[in-house]
C-alpha positions in Angstrom: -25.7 24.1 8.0 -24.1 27.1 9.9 -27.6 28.1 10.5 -29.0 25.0 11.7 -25.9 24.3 14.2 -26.7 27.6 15.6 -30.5 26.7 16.5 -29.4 23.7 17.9 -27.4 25.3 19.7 -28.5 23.8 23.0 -28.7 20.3 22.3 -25.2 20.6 21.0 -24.4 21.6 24.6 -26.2 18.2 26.3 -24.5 16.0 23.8 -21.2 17.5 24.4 -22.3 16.8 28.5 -23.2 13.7 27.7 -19.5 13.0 25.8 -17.7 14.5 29.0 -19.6 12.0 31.2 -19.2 9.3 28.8 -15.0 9.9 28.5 -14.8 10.2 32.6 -14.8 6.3 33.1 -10.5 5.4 32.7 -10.1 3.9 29.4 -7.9 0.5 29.0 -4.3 0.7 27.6 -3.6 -2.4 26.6 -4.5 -2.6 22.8 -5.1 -5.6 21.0 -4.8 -5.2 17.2 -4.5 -7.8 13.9 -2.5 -5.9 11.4 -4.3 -6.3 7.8 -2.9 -8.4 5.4 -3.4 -6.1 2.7 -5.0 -3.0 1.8 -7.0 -1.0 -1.1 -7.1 2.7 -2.6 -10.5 2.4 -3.4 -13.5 3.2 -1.1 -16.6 2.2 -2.6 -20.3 4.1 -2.3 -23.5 3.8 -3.6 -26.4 2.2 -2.8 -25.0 -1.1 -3.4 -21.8 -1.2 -1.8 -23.8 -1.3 1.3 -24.4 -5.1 1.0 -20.9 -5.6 -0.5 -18.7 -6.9 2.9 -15.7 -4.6 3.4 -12.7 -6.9 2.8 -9.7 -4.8 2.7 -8.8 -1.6 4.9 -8.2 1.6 3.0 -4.4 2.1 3.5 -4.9 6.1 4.6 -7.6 4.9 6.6 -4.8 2.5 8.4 -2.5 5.3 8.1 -4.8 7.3 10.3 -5.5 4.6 12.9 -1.7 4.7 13.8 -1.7 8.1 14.2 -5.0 7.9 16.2 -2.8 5.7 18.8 -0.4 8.0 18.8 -2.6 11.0 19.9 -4.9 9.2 22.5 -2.4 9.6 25.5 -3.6 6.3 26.9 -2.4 3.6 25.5 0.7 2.4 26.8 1.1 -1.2 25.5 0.2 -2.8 21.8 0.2 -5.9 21.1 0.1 -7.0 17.1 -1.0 -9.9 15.7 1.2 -10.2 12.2 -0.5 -12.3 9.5 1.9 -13.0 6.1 1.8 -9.7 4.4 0.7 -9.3 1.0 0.8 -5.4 0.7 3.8 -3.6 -1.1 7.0 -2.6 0.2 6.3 0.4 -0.1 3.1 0.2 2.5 5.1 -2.3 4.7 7.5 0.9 4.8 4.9 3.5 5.6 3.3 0.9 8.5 7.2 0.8 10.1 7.4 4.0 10.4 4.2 4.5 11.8 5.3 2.4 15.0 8.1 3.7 15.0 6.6 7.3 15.8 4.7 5.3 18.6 7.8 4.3 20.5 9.6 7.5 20.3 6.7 10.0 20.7 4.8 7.8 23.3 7.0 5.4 25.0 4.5 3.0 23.7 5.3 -0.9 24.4 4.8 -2.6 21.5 4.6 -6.5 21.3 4.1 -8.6 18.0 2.8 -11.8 17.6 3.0 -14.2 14.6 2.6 -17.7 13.6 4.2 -17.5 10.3 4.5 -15.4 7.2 7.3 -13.8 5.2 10.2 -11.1 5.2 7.1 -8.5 5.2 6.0 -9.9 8.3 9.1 -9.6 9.8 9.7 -6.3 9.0 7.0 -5.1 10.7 8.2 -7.1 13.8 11.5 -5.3 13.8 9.9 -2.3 15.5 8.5 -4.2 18.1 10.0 -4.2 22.2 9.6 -7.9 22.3 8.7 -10.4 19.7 6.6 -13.8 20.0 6.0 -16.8 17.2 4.6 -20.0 17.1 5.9 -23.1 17.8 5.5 -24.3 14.1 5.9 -21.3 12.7 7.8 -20.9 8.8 8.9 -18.1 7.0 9.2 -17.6 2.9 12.0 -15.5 2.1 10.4 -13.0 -0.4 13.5 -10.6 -0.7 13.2 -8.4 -4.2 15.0 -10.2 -7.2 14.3 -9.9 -10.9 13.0 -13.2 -13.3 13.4 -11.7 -16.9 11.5 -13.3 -19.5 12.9 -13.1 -23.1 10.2 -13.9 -25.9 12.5 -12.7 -28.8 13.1 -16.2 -30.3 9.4 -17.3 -29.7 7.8 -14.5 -31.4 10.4 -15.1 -34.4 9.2 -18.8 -34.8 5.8 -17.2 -35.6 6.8 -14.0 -37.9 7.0 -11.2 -35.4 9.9 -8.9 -35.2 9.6 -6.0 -32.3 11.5 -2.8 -33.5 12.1 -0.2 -30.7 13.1 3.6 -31.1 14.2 5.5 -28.0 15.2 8.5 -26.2 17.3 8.1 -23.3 20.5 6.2 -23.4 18.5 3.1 -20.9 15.3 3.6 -21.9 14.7 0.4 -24.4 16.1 -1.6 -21.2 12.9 -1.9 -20.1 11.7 -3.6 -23.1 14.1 -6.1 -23.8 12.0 -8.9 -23.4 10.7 -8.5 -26.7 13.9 -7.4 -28.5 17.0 -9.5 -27.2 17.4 -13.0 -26.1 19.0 -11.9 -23.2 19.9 -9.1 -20.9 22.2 -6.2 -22.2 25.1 -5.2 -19.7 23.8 -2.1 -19.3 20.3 -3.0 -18.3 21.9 -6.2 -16.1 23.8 -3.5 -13.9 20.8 -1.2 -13.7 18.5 -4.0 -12.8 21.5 -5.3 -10.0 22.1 -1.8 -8.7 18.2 -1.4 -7.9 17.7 -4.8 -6.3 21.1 -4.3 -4.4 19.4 -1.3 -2.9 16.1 -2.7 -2.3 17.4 -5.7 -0.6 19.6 -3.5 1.7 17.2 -1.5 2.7 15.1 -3.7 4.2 18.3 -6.3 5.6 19.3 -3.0 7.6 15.9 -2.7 8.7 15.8 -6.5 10.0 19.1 -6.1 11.4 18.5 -2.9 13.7 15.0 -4.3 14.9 14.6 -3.2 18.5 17.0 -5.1 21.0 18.9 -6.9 18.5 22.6 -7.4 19.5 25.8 -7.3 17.1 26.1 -10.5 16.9 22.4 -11.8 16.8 22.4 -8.7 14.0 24.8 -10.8 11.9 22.9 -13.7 12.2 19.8 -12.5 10.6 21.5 -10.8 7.8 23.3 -14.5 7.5 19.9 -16.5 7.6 18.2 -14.2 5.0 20.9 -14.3 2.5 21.7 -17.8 2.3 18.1 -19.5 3.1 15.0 -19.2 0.6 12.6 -21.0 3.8 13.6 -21.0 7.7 11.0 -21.7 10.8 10.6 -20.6 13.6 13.5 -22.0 15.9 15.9 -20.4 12.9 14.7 -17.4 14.3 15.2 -17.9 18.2 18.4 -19.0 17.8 19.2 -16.0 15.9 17.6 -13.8 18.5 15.0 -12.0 16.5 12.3 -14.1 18.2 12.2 -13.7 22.0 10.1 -16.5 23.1 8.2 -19.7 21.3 4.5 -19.6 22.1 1.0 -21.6 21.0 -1.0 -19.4 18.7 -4.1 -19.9 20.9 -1.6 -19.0 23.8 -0.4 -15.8 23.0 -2.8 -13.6 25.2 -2.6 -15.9 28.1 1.5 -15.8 27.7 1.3 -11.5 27.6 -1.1 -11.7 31.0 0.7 -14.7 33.1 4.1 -14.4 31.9 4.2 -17.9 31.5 2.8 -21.0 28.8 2.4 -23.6 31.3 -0.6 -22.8 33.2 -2.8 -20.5 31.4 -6.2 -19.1 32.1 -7.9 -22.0 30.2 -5.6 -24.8 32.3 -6.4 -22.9 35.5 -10.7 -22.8 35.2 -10.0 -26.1 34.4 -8.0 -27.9 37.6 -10.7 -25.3 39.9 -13.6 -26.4 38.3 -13.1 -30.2 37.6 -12.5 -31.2 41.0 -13.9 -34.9 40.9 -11.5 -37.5 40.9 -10.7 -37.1 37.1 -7.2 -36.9 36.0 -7.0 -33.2 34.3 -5.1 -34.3 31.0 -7.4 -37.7 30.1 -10.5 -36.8 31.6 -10.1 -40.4 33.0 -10.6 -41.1 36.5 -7.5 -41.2 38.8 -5.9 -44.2 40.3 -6.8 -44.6 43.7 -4.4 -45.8 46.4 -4.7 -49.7 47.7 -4.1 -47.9 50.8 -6.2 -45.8 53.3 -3.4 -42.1 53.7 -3.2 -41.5 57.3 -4.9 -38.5 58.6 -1.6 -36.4 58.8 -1.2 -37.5 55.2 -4.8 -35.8 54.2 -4.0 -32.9 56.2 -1.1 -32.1 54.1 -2.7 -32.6 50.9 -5.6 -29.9 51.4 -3.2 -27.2 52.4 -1.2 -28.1 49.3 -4.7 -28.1 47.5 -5.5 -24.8 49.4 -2.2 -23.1 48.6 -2.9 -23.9 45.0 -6.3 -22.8 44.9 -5.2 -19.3 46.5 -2.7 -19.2 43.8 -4.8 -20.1 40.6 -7.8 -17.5 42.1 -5.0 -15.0 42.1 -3.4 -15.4 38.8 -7.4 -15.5 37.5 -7.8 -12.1 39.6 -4.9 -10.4 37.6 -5.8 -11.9 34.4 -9.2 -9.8 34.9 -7.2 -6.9 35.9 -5.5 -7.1 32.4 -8.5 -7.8 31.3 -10.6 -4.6 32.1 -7.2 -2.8 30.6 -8.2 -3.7 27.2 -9.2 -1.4 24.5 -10.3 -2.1 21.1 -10.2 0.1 17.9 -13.8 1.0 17.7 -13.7 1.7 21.3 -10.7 3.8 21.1 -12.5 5.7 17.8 -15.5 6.5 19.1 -14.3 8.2 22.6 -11.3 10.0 20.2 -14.8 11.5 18.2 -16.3 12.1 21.5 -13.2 14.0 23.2 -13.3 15.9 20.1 -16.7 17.2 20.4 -17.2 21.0 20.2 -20.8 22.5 20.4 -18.6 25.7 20.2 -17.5 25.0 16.4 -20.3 25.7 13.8 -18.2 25.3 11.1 -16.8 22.3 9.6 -13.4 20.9 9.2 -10.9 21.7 6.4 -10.9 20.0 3.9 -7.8 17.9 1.8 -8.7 16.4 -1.5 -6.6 12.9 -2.4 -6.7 11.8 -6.0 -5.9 8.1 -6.7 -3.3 8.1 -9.9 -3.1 4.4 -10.3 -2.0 2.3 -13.6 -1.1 2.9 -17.3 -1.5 6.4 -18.4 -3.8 6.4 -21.4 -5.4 8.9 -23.2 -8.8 8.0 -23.2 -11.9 9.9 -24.7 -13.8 13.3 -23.5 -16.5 12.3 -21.2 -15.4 8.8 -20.9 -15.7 7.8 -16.6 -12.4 7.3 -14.5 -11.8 3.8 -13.7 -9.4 1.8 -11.1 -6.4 0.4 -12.7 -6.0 3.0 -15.3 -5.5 6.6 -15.7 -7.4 8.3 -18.3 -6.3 11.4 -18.9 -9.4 13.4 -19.8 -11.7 12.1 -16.9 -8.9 12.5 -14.6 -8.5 16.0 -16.4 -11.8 17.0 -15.3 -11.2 16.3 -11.8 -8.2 18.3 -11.5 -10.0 20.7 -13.1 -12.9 21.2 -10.9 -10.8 21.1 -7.6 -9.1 24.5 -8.6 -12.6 26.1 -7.4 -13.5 23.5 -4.7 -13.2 24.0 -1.0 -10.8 21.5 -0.2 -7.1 23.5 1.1 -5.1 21.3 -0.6 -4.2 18.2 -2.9 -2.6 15.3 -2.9 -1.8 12.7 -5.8 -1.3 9.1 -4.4 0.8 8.1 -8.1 1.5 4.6 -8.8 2.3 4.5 -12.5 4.6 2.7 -14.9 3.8 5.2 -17.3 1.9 5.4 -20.6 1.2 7.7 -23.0 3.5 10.5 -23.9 0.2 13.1 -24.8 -1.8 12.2 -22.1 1.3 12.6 -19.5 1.2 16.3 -20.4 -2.3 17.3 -20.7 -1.6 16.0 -17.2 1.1 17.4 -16.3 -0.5 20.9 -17.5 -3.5 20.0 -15.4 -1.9 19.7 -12.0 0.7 22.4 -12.8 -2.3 24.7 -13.1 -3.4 23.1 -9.8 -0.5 23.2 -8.3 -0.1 27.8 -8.8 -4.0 27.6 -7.3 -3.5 25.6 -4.1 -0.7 23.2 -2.4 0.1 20.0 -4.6 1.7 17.1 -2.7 3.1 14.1 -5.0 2.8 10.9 -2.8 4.7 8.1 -4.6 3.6 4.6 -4.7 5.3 1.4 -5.4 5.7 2.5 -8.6 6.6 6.3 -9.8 8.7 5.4 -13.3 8.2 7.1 -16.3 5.2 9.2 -17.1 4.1 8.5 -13.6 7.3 10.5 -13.0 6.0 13.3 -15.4 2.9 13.5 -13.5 5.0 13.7 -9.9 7.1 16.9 -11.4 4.0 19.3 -11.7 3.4 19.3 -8.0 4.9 21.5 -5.4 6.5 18.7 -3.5 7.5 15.3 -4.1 7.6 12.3 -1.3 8.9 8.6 -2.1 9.4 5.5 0.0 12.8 4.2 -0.1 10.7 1.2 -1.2 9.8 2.0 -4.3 10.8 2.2 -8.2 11.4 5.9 -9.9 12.9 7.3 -12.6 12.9 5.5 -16.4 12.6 9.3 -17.5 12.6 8.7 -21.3 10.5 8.1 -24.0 10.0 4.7 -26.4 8.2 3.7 -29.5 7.5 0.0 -30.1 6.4 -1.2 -33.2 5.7 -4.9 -34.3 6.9 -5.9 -37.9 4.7 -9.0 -39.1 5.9 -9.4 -43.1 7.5 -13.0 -41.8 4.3 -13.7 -40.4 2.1 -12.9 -43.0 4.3 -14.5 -45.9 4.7 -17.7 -43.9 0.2 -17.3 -43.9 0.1 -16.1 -47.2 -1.1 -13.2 -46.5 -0.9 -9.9 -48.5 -1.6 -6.6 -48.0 -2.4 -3.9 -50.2 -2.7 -0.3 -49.6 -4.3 2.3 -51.6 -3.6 5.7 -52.1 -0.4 5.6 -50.1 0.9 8.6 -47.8 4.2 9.7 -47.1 5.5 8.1 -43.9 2.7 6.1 -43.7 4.7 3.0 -42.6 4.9 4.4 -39.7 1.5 3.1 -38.9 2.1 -0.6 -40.8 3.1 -3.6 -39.1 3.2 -5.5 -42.9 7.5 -4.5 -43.4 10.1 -2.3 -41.8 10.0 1.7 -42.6 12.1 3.5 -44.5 15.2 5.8 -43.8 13.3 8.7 -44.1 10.4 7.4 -41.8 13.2 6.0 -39.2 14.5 10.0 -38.9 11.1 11.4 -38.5 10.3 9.0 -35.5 13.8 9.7 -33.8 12.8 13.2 -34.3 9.8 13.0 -32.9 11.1 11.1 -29.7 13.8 13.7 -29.6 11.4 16.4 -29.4 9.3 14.3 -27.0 12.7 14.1 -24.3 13.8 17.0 -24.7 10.0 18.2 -23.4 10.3 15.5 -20.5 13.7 16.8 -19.4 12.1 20.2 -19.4 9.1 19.5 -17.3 11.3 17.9 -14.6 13.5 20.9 -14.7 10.8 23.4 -14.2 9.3 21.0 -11.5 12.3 20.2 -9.7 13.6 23.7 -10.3 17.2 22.7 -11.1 19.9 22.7 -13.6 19.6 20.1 -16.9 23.1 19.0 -16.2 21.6 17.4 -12.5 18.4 16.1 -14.3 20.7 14.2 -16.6 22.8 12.8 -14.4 19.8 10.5 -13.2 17.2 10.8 -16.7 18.8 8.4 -18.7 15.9 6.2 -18.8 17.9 4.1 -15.6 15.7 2.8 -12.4 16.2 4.1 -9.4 15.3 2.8 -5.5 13.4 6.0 -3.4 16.5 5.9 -1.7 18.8 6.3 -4.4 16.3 8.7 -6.2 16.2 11.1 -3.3 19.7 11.4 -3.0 19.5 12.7 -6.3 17.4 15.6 -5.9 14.7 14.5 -7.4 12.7 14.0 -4.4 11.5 16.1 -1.7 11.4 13.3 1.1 10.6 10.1 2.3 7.6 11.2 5.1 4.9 8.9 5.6 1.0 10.4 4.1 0.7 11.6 8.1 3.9 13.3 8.7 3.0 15.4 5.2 -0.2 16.1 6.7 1.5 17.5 9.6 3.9 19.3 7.7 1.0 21.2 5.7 -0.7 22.0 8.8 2.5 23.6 10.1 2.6 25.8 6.6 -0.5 26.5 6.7 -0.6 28.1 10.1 -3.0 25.2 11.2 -2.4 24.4 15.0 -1.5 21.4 15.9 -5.2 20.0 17.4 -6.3 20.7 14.0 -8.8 18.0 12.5 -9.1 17.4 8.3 -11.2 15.8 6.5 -9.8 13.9 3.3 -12.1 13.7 0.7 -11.4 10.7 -2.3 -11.0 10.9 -5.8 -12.2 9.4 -7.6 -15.6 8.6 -6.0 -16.2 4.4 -6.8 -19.9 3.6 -7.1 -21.5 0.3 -6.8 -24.2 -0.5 -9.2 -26.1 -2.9 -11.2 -24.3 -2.5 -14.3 -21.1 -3.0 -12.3 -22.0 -6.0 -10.4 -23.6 -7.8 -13.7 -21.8 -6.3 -16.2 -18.0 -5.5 -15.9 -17.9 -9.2 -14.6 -19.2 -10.5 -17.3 -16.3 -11.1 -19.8 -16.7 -10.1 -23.7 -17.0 -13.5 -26.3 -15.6 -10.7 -28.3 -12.6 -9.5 -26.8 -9.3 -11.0 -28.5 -6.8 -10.0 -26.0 -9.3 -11.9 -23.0 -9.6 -15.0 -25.4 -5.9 -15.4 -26.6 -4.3 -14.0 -22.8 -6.6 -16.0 -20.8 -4.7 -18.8 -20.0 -1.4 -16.7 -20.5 1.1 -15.8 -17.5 0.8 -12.2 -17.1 4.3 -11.7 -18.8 3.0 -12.9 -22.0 -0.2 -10.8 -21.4 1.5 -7.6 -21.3 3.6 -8.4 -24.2 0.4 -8.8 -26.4 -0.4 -5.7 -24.6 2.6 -3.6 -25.8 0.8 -3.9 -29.8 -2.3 -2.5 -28.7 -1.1 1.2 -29.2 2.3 0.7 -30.9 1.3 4.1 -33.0 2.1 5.9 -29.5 5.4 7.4 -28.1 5.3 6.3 -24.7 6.9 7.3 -21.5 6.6 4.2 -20.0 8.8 1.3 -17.9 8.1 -2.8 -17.8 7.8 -3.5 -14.1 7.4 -7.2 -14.5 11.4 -7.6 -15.0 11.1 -7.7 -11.2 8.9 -9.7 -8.8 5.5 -8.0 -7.6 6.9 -8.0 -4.5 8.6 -4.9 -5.0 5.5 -2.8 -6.3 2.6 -1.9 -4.5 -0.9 -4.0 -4.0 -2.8 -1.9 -6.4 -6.9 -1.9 -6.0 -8.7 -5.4 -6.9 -11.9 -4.0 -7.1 -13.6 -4.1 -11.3 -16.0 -1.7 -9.9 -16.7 1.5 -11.8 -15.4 4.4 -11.4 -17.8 7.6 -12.0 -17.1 11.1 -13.0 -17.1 13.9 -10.7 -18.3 17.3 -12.4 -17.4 21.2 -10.7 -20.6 20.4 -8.3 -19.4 17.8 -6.8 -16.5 19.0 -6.4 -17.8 22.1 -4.9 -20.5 20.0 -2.3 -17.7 17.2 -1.5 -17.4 16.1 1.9 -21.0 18.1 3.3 -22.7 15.2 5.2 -21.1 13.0 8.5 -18.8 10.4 8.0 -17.6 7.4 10.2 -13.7 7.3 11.1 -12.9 3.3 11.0 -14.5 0.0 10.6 -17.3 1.7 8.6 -19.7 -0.9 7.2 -20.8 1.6 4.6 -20.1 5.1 3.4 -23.6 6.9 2.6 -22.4 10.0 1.6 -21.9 10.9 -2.3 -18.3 11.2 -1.7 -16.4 8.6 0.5 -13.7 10.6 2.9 -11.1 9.7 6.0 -11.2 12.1 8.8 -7.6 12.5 9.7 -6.6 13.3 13.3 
């Protein structure tokens, strides 16, 4: 490649020409820009996913966009369009903060538009200089708030009894849906402590949006608290909304300053000048009456004077017009300005590995797939990127947990990593248990205030079904029996000596857990303790307890790397994805397709997802687990994780080694050609 730039040497320097002469005409300022209502981790490549239609905008991807506004110099106004938001807190967080950098850096003017949606919505308009809604607008009140289901007396009416063993003084807290028929005090508070911060965060959010007064401050903090639903006049009257405005009128309000006589209204009443009334389209009464010449007179220089004025506003409205910029626009000359026929080498390169889902244990060779971290595929990946070129790593983790074993061939994986080359934990909207255990092994650890952490502990859950089988008739008899082999039997409880092994076991199992966060924290066991009881914390909470590094956005640690690294500031990197996703036949034909053999599809079909994962929790009951229950709380605390049922293949040292050689688009790609999808980051 170095070779080949170097022949081409001088066509390099008549497309960089041809850039300059391209980036001389003055670029608009006025951006327009419809803010996506949610957002995947997932890229997908292959042949395939070429006629698959993009649908949701990689989140880093979105991430980079903002900061690709922020560097362009030019862009003085922005104007969002708000839809209701279905993407995490955590993301809604990330998105704030990137306008937020806007205005301060910049100066930017930024306006937001809406015509409905949620408290997600909303909190994106908080960081906006003035605020527009519909008419007709209504709002849903999503704040964070916890439905626990209890299935303790339902599973007794069949037989099954759920026996959990735990380390960590809150750690079965989690799993008290299958255990109690209600809430234990100490898993109540700890549930009320995490929502009390959650919901505070984001009321002081909504109360310091941009030009709010002290009193219109204590109006929105009223109307969220005390109303599930308001519309949009609740909102006016409470300040947060500036002005009222027809959804199809926005643009016309932002260029005339005004709703009454818009662009649409003005071509109109100059164009339809023959005696039809302009509202009916019917034609006008006519006077019994001849008017007297002085009479006509004044009526054409009143129809003159307004004709001058309409062609005027119509003049400025194309002024604004030609001021306009769009993202592909503002992409491509940002790729252009950046044009070096100078540089024959490429960019750095940063490696991000999706960690998203229950930590499992999986089998050697087996293919990483979405929703689900196996550790030995994911093993291999961290493996390989110890000898690859990228400069750096970082884990995007959103985990409840899983599986105590695979947790630390992890955890050994990405501590190895982690001695070789910079390891950057990015939290999710989920970082509890073993997802925590997986955070601890890298250098640095970042978590939205917006998120869930902690549950450092370990559990064993194991089903007892003797009711159930003598209320069936059913007997089981085992042969050449073990000791402690009830430990693996679900037919009657264990005995004593059984009971002391597992306890053991777990012991052992926390102690190791309280170890690893130690080393990767790098402080004192009396600290760790204070907050690795197995309790749930907000990011907030969590980082006031040392055991976080920061809340920074993905760009502002990008930025902080290129600092340590002695990058300067102009520098360019190119992010490279881990896993790669890969569209193909089977995929499409196959992983939709679901199994007439599969128990857990046919009995969980028709299930909520509550009782699903209960049936879940017997599928490895054999297992210690460092893992947490997020459905105590509404999914509108976690994060959107990735829809897609598309596999997930491999990637072997090669690939590792080759990643990123080839050209990528920045934005609004329709497909990603190259082996492995990446996100150039300004």
């Amino acid at each position: 490649m170095f070779l080949i730039r170097i022949v081409l040497f001088p066509l390099r320097l008549l497309l960089a020409g041809w850039y300059r002469l391209r980036n001389i005409r003055r670029p608009g300022n006025v951006l327009f820009h419809q803010v996506p209502d949610q957002f995947t981790m997932l890229r997908p490549s292959g042949l395939l996913s070429m006629l698959i239609p993009r649908q949701e905008y990689h989140f880093y991807d979105y991430l980079a966009l903002i900061e690709l506004i922020r560097k362009s110099g030019y862009i003085r106004k922005l104007v969002l369009f708000v839809p209701p938001m279905q993407a995490g807190w955590n993301q809604i967080e990330q998105i704030g903060r990137g306008l937020q950098s806007l205005r301060e850096s910049n100066g930017m003017e930024i306006i937001a538009c809406c015509d409905g949606g949620n408290l997600k919505t909303l909190y994106i308009m908080s960081y906006a200089d003035r605020r527009l809604g519909a008419s007709e607008g209504s709002f849903y009140n999503n704040l964070p708030g916890a439905d626990s289901y209890f299935f303790k007396n339902a599973l007794a009416r069949v037989g099954i009894a759920v026996e959990t063993y735990s380390a960590g003084k809150f750690k079965a807290q989690g799993f008290e849906m299958l255990t109690r028929s209600n809430s234990s005090p100490a898993g109540r508070q700890n549930q009320k402590q995490l929502i009390q911060d959650l919901r505070g965060i984001i009321e002081d959010r909504l109360q310091n949006a941009v030009g709010l007064d002290e009193q219109h401050r204590k109006q929105v903090v009223q109307l969220i608290r005390k109303r599930l639903t308001f519309d949009m006049r609740d909102l006016v009257r409470s300040g947060y909304v500036h002005a009222q405005v027809s959804p199809e009128r926005f643009r016309d309000f932002l260029f005339l300053g005004k709703e009454s006589e818009t662009a649409s209204e003005v071509r109109h009443f100059l164009y339809r000048n023959d005696g039809t009334d302009a509202e009916s389209g019917e034609l006008a009464e006519t006077k019994s009456t001849e008017p007297t010449p002085a009479e006509v007179k004044a009526q054409m220089r009143a129809f003159r004077r307004q004709q001058i004025q309409f062609k005027r506003e119509l003049k400025a409205e194309a002024r604004l017009t030609r001021n306009l910029i769009n993202e592909r626009q503002l992409a491509k000359r940002y790729q252009r300005s950046r044009y070096n026929p100078f540089r024959f080498r490429n960019d750095p390169m940063l490696a991000l590995v999706n960690l998203e889902g229950p930590i499992t244990m999986g089998r050697p060779g087996d293919d990483a797939r979405p929703q689900v971290i196996t550790a030995y595929p994911y093993r291999d990946i961290l493996r390989a990127l110890r000898d690859s070129s990228e400069e750096a790593v970082f884990l995007n983790i959103n985990s409840p947990g899983g599986s105590a074993d695979a947790s630390e061939l992890l955890f050994e994986a990405i501590y190895a990593l982690s001695r070789i080359k910079p390891v950057y934990a990015l939290v999710g909207g989920v970082c509890a248990s073993g997802g925590y255990y997986l955070a601890c092994a890298a250098n640095r650890i970042y978590v939205p205030e917006l998120s869930i952490n902690g549950s450092i502990g370990v559990i064993r859950i194991r089903p007892n079904l003797k009711k159930m089988y003598d209320q069936w008739g059913i007997k089981k008899e085992v042969l050449f029996p073990q000791p402690e082999r009830d430990l693996l039997s679900e037919a009657g409880p264990i005995s004593v000596a059984s009971q002391k092994r597992m306890r053991a076991e777990l012991a052992d199992a926390y102690r190791l857990f309280l170890k690893r966060v130690c080393r990767g924290r790098e402080l004192d066991q009396r600290v760790v303790h204070k907050m690795a009881e197995g309790q749930v914390w907000s990011g907030r909470r969590f980082r006031t307890g040392q055991m976080a590094d920061g809340h920074e956005t993905f760009i502002q640690v990008i930025d902080e790397y290129r600092r340590n690294a002695g990058h300067p500031d102009s520098k360019q990197f190119r992010l490279n994805l881990y896993p790669e996703s890969k569209t193909d036949v089977r995929t499409l034909l196959g992983e939709r397709m679901p199994s007439p053999f599969s128990m857990m599809r046919v009995l969980g079909a028709d299930l909520p997802r509550q009782v699903q994962d209960c049936l879940r929790v017997f599928a490895d009951a054999g297992q210690k687990r460092l893992f947490y229950n997020p459905y105590l709380l509404h999914a509108t605390i976690g994060s959107v994780t990735a829809h897609s049922e598309q596999s997930v293949s491999n990637n072997n040292h090669k690939r590792a080694q080759r990643s990123g050689i080839g050209r990528t688009r920045f934005l609004h790609a329709r497909s990603n050609r190259q082996s492995l999808p990446s996100i150039i980051l300004p």
